[in-house]
DOLO-65243 format. One line per 3 residues: number of its first residue (from 1); for each residue x, z, y of N, C-alpha, C, O, CB. Coordinates in steps of 0.1 Angstrom, whole numbers. Glycine has a CB too. Layout:
# DOLO-65243
NUM> X,Z,Y,X,Z,Y,X,Z,Y,X,Z,Y,X,Z,Y; ...
***
This chain:
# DOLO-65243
1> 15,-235,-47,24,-229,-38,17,-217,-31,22,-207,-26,29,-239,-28; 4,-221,-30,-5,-209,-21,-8,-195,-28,-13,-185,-23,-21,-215,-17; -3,-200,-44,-10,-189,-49,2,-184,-54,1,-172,-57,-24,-191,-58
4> 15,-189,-58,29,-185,-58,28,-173,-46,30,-162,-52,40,-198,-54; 25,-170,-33,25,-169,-23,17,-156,-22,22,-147,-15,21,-180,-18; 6,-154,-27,-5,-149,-30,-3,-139,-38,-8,-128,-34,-13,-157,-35
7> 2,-138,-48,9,-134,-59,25,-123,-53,27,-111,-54,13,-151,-68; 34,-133,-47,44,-127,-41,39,-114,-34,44,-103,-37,52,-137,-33; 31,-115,-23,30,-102,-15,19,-95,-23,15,-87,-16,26,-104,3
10> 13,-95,-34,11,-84,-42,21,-79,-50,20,-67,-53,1,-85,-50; 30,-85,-54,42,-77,-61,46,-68,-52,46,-56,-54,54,-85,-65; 49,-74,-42,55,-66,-30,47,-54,-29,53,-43,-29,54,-74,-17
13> 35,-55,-27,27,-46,-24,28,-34,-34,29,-23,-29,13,-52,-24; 29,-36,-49,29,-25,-61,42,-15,-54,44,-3,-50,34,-35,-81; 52,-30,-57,69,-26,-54,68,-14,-45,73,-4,-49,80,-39,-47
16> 64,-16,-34,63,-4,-22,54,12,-29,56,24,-26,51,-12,-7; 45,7,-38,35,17,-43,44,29,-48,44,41,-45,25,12,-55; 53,19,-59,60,22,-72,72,35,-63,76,46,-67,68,4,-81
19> 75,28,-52,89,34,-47,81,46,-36,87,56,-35,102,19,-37; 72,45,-31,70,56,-27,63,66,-33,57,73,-26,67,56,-18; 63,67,-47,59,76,-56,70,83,-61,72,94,-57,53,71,-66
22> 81,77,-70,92,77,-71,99,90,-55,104,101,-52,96,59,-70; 95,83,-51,103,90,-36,99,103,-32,106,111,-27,100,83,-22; 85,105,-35,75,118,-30,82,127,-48,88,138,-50,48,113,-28
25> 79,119,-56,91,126,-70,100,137,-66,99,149,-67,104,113,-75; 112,126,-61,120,129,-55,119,139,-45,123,151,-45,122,120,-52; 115,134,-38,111,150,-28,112,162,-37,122,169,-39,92,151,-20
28> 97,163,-41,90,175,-48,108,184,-57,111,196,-56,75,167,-64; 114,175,-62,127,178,-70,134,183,-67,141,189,-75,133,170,-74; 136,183,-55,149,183,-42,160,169,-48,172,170,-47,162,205,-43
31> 157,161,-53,164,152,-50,169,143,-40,180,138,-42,161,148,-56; 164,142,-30,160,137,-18,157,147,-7,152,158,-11,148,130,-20; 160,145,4,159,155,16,147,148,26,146,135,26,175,157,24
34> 139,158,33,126,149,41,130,138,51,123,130,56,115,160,50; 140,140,52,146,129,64,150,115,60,149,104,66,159,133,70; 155,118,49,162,104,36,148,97,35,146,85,37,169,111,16
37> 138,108,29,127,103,28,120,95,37,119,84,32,120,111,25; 114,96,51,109,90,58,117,82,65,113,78,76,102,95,62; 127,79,60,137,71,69,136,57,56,133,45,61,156,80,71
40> 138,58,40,132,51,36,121,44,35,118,32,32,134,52,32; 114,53,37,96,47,35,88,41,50,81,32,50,83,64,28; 91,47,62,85,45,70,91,29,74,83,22,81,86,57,77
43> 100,24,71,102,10,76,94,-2,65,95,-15,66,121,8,75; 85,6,55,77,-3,46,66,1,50,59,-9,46,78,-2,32; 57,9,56,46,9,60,42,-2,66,32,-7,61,45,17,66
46> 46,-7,77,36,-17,85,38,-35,80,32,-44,86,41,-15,104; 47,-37,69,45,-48,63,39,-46,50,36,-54,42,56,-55,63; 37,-36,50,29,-30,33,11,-33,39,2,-38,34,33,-4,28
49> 12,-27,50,-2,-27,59,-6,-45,65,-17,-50,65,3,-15,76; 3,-49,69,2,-63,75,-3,-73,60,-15,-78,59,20,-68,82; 3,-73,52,1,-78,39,-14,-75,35,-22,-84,36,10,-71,29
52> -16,-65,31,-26,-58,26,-39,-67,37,-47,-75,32,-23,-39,29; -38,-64,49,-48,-68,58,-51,-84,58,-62,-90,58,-43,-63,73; -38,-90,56,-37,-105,54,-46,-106,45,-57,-110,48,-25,-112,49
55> -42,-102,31,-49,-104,20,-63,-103,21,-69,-111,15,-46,-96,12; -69,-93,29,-83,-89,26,-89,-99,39,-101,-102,40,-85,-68,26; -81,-103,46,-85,-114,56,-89,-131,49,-96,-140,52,-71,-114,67
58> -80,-128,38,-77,-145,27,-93,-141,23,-101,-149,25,-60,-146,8; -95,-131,18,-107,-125,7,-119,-131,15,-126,-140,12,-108,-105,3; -119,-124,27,-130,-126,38,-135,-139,38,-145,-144,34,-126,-124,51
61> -119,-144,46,-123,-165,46,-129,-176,37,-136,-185,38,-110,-174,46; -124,-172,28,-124,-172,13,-137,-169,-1,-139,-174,-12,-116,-162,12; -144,-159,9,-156,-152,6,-158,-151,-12,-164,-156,-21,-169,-160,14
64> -146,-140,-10,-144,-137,-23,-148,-121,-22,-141,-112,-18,-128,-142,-28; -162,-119,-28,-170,-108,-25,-159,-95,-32,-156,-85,-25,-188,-110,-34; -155,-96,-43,-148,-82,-52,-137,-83,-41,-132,-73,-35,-140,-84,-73
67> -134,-93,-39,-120,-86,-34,-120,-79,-23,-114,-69,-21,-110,-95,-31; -132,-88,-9,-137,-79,-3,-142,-65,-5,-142,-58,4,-143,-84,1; -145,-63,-14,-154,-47,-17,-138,-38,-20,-136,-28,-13,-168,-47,-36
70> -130,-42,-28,-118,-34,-32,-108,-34,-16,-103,-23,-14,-108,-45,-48; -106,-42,-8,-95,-45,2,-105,-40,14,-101,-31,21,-88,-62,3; -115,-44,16,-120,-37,33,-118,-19,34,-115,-13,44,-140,-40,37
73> -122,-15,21,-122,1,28,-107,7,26,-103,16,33,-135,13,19; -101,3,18,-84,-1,22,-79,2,33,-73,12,37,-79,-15,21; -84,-14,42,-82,-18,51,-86,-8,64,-78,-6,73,-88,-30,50
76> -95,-3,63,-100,4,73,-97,19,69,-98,27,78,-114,1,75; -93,24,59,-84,36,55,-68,33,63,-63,42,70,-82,37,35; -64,23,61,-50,22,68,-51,22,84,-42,26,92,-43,9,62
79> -61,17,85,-63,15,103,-66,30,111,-63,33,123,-79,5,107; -73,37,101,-76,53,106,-64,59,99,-58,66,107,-94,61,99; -55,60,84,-42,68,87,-32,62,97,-25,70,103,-34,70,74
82> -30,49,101,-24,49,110,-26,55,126,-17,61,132,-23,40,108; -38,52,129,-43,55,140,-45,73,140,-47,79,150,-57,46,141; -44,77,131,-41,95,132,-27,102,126,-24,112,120,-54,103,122
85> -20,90,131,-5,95,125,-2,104,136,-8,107,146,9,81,123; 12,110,130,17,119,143,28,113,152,34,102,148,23,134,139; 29,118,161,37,110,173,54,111,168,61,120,163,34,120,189
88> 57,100,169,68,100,165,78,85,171,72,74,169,63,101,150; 85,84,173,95,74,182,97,61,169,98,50,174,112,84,188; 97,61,157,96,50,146,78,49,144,69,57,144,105,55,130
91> 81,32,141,69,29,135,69,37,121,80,39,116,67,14,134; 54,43,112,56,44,102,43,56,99,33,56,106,71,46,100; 43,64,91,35,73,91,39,86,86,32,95,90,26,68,86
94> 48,88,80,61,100,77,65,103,84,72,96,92,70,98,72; 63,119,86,73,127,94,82,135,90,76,144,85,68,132,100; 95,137,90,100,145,82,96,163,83,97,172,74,113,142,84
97> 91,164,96,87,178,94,71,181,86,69,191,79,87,184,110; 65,174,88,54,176,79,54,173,65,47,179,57,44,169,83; 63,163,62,64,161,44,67,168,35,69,163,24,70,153,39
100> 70,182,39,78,189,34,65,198,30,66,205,19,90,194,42; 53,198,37,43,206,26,35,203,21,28,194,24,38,214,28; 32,212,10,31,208,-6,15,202,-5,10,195,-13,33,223,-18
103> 7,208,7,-5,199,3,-6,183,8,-12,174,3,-17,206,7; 4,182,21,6,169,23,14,163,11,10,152,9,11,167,35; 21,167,6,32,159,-6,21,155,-18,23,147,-26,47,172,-13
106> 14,162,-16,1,162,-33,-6,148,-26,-8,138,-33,-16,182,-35; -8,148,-14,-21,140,-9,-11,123,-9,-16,112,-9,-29,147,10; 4,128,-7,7,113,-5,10,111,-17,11,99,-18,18,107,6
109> 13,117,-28,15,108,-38,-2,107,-47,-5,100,-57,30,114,-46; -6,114,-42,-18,107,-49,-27,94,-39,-37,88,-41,-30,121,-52; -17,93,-28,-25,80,-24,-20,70,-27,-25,59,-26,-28,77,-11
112> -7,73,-32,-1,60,-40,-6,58,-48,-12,47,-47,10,59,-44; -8,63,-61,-11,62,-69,-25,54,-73,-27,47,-83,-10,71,-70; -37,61,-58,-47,54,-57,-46,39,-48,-56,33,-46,-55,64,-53
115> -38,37,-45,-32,24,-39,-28,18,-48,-31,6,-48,-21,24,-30; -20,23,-59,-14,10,-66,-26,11,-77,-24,2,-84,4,12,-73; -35,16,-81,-45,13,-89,-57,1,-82,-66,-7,-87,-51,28,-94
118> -53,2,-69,-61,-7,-65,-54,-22,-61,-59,-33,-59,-67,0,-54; -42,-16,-61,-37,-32,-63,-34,-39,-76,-30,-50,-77,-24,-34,-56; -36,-31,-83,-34,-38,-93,-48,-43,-103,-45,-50,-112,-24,-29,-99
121> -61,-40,-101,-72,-42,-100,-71,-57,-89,-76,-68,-91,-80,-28,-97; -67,-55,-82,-63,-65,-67,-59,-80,-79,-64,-91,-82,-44,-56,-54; -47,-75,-80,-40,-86,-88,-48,-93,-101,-50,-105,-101,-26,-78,-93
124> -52,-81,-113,-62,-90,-125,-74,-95,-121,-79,-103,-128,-67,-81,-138; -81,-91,-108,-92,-98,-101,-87,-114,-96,-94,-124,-97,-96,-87,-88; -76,-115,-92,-69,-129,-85,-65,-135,-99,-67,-147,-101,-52,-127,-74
127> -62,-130,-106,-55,-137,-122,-70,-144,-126,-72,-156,-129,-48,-121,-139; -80,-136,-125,-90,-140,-133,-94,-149,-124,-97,-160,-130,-101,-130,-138; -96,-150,-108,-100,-159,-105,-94,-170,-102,-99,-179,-94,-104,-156,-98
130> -79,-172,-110,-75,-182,-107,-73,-187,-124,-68,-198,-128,-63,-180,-97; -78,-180,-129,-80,-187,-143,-92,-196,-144,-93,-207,-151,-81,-176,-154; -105,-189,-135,-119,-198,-142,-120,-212,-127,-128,-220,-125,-139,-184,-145
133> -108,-208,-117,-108,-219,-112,-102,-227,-119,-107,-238,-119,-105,-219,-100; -92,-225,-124,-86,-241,-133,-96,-244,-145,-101,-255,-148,-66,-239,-142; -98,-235,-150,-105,-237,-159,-124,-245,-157,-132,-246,-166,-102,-223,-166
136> -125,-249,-142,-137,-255,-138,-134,-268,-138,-142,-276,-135,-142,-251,-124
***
């Protein structure tokens, strides 16, 4: 059940990756307008962030060294973009007046990208370690 569990909020975690790539897409396209945009994405930031931190907190307790090495500087990347977000009346880290330029638009969808490569390294690291635990 714990690892059902475990499993669930990394899906979650990709799922968010996947859709705000898709979205910055979108943007770049004019499919999407910057307001649509951070009106969807910014209400996934701080459970995308809470998750993430859980996780790398499980890793800690847990003293599960890779996962620690992959999730702390994560962890502390999200604590400094959050903590240098811009002011804004929603939780989140999107603004619609700033997303609209092209070197911020480059930088967020390449942090997705480098987010979901790291969760997903995240995830075959948990697969494997839950393979040579049954398999002990």
């Amino acid at each position: 059940s714990g690892i059902n569990a475990e499993y669930e909020k990394q899906w979650y975690q990709r799922r968010v990756r996947v859709w705000n790539i898709i979205s910055f897409d979108e943007l770049k396209t004019d499919y999407k307008n910057p307001i649509d945009l951070c009106n969807s994405l910014n209400p996934l930031v701080m459970p995308e962030y809470g998750l993430q931190g859980f996780i790398a907190l499980c890793y800690l307790y847990y003293m599960q060294y890779l996962g620690i090495v992959i999730m702390l500087p994560l962890t502390l990347y999200h604590a400094y973009r959050y903590a240098s977000r811009p002011r804004m009346s929603v939780l989140g880290i999107y603004d619609p007046t700033a997303v609209m330029n092209g070197d911020e638009m480059d930088r967020n969808k390449k942090e997705g990208f480098v987010k979901l490569a790291l969760y997903l390294i995240n995830f075959f690291a948990g697969l494997l370690w839950m393979i040579l635990a049954v398999s002990n």
